[in-house]
C-alpha positions as a printed Julia matrix, in Angstrom:
108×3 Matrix{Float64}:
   1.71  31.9   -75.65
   0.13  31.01  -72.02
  -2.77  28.78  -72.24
  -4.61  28.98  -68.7
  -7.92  27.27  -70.33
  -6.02  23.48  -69.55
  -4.31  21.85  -66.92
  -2.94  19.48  -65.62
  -3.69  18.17  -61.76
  -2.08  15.89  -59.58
  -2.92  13.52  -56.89
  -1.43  10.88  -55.21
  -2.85   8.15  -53.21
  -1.93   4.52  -51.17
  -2.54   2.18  -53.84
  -2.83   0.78  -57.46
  -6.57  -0.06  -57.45
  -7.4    2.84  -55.7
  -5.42   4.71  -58.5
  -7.53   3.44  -60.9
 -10.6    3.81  -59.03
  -9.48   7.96  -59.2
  -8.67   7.76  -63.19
 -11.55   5.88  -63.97
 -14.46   7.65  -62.67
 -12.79  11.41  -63.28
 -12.95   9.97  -66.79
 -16.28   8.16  -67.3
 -17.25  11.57  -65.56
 -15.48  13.56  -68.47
 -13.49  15.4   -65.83
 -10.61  14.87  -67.55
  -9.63  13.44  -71.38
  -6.81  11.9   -70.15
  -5.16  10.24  -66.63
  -1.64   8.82  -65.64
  -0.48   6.59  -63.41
   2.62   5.94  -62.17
   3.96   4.29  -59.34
   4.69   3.32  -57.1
   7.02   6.38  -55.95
   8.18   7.23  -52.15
   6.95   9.9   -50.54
   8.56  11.77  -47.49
   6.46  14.53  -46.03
   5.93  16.23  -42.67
   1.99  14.65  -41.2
   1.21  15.78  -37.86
   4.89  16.94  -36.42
   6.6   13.68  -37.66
   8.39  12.98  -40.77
   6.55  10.27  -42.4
   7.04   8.1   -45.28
   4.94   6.39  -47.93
   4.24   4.5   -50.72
   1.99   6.15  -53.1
   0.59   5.86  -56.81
   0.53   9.62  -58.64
  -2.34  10.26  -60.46
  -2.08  13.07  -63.33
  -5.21  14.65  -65.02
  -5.7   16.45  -68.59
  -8.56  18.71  -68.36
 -10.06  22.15  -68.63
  -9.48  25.6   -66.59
 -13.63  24.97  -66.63
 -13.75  21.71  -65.41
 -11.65  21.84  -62.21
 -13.69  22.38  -59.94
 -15.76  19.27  -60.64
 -12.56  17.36  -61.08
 -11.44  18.86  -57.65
 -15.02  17.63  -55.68
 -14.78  14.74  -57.22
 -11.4   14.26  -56.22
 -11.98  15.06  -52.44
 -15.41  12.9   -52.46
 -13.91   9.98  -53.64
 -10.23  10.13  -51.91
  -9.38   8.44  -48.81
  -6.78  10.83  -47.32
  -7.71  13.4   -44.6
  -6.06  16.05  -46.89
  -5.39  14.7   -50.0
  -3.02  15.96  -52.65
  -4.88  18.08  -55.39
  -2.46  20.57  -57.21
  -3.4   22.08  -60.48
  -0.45  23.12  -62.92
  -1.29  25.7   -65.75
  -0.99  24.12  -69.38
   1.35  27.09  -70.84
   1.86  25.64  -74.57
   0.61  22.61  -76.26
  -0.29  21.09  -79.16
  -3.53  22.69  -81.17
  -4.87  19.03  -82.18
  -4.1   17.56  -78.53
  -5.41  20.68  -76.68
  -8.72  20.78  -78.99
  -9.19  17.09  -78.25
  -8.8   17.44  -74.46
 -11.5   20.56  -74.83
 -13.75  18.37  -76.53
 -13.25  15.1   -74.42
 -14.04  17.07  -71.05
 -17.31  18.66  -72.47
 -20.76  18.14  -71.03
C-alpha cells in the first residue's frame, strides 16, 4: 500500500561539518525524525557546460509529506550551493511503529 504522507529527501553538500550543520538543525527544528550521513562519495555532474567533479557528504531526511516544505526552506536557507540538491522520494511501505514514530517526531 503507497504511503505518500513520508519521505525521504536528499541533499548533498562539500563537507562533513557542514553535513552536520544540515542534520542538526533540520532536526532540533523537527523537520525531520531522522538524518544520514554518508560520505564522502564522488560526484560527477554537468555545472555550467563542463563536466565537473566533487567530493560531497549525502545527507538523507525522514520526515512528513507535511513537513517538506519547511524542510525544503530550510534546506535552501542554510545550504551553500547556488542550486543545491533537494530531491524528495515517496515512502511507499514501511513499518507501522517506525512510520508512527517519524509522524510524531516531526510534529509541531
Amino acid at each position: 500500500m503507497p504511503d505518500a504522507q513520508h519521505l525521504v529527501v536528499t541533499t548533498t553538500t562539500d563537507s562533513a561539518d557542514h553535513a552536520r550543520h544540515l542534520a542538526t538543525t533540520a532536526i532540533a527544528r523537527r523537520l525531520a525524525a531522522c538524518a544520514q550521513i554518508d560520505g564522502p562519495v564522488t560526484t560527477v555532474y554537468r555545472w555550467r557546460g563542463q563536466v565537473e567533479t566533487a567530493t560531497e557528504w549525502r545527507v538523507l531526511y525522514k520526515t512528513t509529506a507535511a513537513r517538506y516544505p519547511q524542510l525544503e526552506a530550510h534546506l535552501r536557507a542554510e545550504h551553500g550551493y547556488d542550486t543545491p540538491e533537494i530531491i524528495a522520494t515517496p515512502v511507499t511501505a514501511g513499518s507501522a511503529e517506525y512510520l508512527r514514530w517519524l509522524t510524531e517526531e516531526t510534529g509541531a
